[in-house]
N, C-alpha and C positions, 0 to 999 in steps of 0.2 A: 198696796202702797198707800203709803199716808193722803191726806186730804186737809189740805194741799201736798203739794211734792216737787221736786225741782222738774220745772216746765219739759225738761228732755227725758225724762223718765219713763212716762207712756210711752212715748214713740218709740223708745231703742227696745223694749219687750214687746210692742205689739210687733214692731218688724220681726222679732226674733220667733212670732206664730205663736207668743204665749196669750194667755186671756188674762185681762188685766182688772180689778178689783181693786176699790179705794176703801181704806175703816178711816172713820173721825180721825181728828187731830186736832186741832186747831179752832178756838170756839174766838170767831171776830167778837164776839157783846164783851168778851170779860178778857180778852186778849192773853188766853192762857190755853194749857193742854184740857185737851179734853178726854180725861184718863178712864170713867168708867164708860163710856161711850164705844172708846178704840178696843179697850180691855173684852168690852161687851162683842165688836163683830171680831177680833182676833179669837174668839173663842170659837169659833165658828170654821175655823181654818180647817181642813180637812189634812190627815197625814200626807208628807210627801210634795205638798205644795210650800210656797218658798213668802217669805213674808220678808217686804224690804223697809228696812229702817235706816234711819238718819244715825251715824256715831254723835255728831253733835253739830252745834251751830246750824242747828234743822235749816235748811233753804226752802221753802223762803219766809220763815213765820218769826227764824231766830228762836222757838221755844224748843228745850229742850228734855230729852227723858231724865228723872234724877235714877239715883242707884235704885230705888226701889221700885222704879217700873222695870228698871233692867232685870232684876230678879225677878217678877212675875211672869217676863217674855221669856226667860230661861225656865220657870217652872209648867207655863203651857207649851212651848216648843218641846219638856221631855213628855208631857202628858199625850200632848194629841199627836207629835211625831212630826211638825212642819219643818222646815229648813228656814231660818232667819237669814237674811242678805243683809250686811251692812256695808251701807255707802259713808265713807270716813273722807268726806272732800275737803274738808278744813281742819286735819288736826293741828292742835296747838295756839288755835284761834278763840277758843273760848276759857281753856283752865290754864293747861301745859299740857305736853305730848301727854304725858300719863295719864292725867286726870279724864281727859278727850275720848282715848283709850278704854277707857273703865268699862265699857259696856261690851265691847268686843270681849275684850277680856275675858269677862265674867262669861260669857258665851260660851268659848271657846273653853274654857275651863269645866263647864255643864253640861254640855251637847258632846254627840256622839257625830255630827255633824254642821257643819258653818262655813259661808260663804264671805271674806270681806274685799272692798275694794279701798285703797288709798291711792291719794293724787298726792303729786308733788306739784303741782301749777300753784296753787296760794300759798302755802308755806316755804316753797323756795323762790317762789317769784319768776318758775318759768312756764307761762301760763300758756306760751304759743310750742315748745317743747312736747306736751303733750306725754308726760310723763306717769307714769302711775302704775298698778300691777293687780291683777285680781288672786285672789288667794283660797284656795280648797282645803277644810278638814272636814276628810273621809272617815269613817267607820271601822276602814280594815284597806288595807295593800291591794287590795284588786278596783276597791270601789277608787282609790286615787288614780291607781291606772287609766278606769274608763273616764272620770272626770276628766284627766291631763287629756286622753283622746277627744272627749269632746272641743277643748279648748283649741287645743292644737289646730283644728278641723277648723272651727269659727276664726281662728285670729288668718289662716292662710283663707280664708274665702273674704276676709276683709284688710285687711294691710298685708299681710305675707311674713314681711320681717318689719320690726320697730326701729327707728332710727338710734343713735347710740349716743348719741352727742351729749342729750339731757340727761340722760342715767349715768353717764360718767363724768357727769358735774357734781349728779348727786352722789354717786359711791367716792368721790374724792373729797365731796365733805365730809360725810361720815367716817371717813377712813383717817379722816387725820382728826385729829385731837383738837390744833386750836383751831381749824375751820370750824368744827364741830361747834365749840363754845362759841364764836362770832355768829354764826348761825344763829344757837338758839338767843344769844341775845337781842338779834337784831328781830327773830320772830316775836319774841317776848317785848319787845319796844314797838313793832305793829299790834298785836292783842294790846295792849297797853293802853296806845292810842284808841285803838277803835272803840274800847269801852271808855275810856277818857269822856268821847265826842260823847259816846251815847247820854252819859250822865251830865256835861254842857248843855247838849241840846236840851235836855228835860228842863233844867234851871234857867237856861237862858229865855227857854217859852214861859217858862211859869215868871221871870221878870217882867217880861210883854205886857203880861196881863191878860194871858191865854189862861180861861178858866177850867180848860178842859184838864184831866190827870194824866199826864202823860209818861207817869213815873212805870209802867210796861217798857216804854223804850231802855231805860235803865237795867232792869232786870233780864232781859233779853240779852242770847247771845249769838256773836258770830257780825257779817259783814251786812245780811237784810234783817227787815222788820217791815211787818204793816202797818203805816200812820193808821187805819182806820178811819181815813176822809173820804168823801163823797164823792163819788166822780165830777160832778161840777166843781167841787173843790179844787182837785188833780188839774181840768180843763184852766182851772182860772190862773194855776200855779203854773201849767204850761205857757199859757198864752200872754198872760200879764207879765210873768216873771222869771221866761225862760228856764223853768224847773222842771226837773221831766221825773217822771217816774212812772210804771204802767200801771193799769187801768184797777188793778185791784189793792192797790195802795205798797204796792210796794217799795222801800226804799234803799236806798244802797248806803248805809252808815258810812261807810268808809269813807264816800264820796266827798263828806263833808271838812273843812278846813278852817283855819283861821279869818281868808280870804272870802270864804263866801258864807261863813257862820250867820254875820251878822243881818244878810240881804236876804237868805231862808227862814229863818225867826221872824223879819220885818214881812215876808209873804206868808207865812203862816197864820201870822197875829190877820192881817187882813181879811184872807178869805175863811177864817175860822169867826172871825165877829163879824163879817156882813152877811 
């Protein structure tokens, strides 16, 4: 798994008795992918072992794969033979469904095998629901058999049956027509927003007279990013300015508003020039 990776990551594979291995990702000096590094220990992947990747709006760096690293993970996943995992927990948050998409896709279209999972918590907005589905493409009609066995096995030794409430909120949007459309517009006016803020926030530090670049946050996508501040920085922004964010600079974009735009910029500009 990447390095960094969404905080609950480890945990749900080590419980599950697999042995867990991180390649690069993420380089804090230059706040970008760090593509011949991961390229370099993904190569290393041995047949039959399973490589997890982010669909988009990586959590929590916000950096994301382009098409062309998608096609290198489809050309070493047919060479050495590994199984690629994708965790798709925000689509629609970074392009649109499709664009989001693109690298499953492309997967699934190259591989003889592929694992993905989507959530509907961020994109339909039922986050306590607990919505979402994991999905297997097998090789051949027996390999799907044993897959389906294994799952079947795992979901009854941890919840049993899935409640139905969220899923038939979601099969009834997608089943009608202008739900569908009010959906995606309303997903399309939060991605909107959030990248809205993210490009505010860059301009309105750089009005401050914050010397630092903070045009990464712009280019970034999805609902986190790394400010890339100091931890006493973080401490000064907790304790002086009731701004939280945890200890490795992460921030919640989304979290940001008209309301409190101007009081995070006026804390920022502070503990970035003293």
């Amino acid at each position: 798994m990447s390095d960094p990776t969404w905080g609950n990551h480890p945990a749900v594979f080590k419980a599950a008795g697999l042995a867990v291995h991180e390649y690069p990702y993420y380089d804090p000096a230059t706040q970008s992918l760090r593509a011949d590094a991961m390229f370099d220990a993904v190569a290393q992947v041995p047949a039959g072992d399973v490589v997890l990747l982010h669909a988009c709006c990586h959590n929590p760096s916000g950096v994301d794969l382009a098409p062309e690293h998608w096609q290198r993970v489809a050309e070493m996943a047919q060479r050495q033979g590994f199984v690629p995992l994708v965790d798709m927990a925000y689509q629609g948050f970074s392009s649109d469904l499709d664009s989001d998409a693109y690298g499953v896709r492309l997967l699934a279209d190259a591989l003889p095998e592929l694992i993905y999972t989507t959530s509907c918590s961020k994109n339909f907005g039922l986050y306590r629901e607990r919505i979402g589905a994991v999905s297997v493409i097998a090789a051949n009609a027996e390999q799907t058999t044993v897959a389906k066995s294994h799952l079947l096995s795992t979901i009854r030794n941890n919840y049993s049956m899935p409640p139905a409430h969220g899923a038939l909120i979601v099969a009834e949007i997608l089943d009608n027509a202008a739900l569908k459309a009010q959906w995606l517009g309303e997903l399309a006016a939060m991605r909107d927003r959030i990248n809205s803020y993210r490009s505010l926030m860059v301009s309105r530090l750089r009005d401050a007279g914050v010397e630092r670049d903070f045009g990464f946050i712009e280019r970034q996508r999805g609902m986190f990013s790394f400010l890339g501040i100091a931890p006493e920085q973080i401490q000064r922004l907790r304790e002086e300015f009731a701004i939280y964010m945890v200890g490795s600079s992460r921030a919640n974009i989304a979290g940001l508003n008209q309301r409190n735009m101007d009081h995070f910029v006026s804390a920022m500009a502070t503990v970035l020039r003293d």
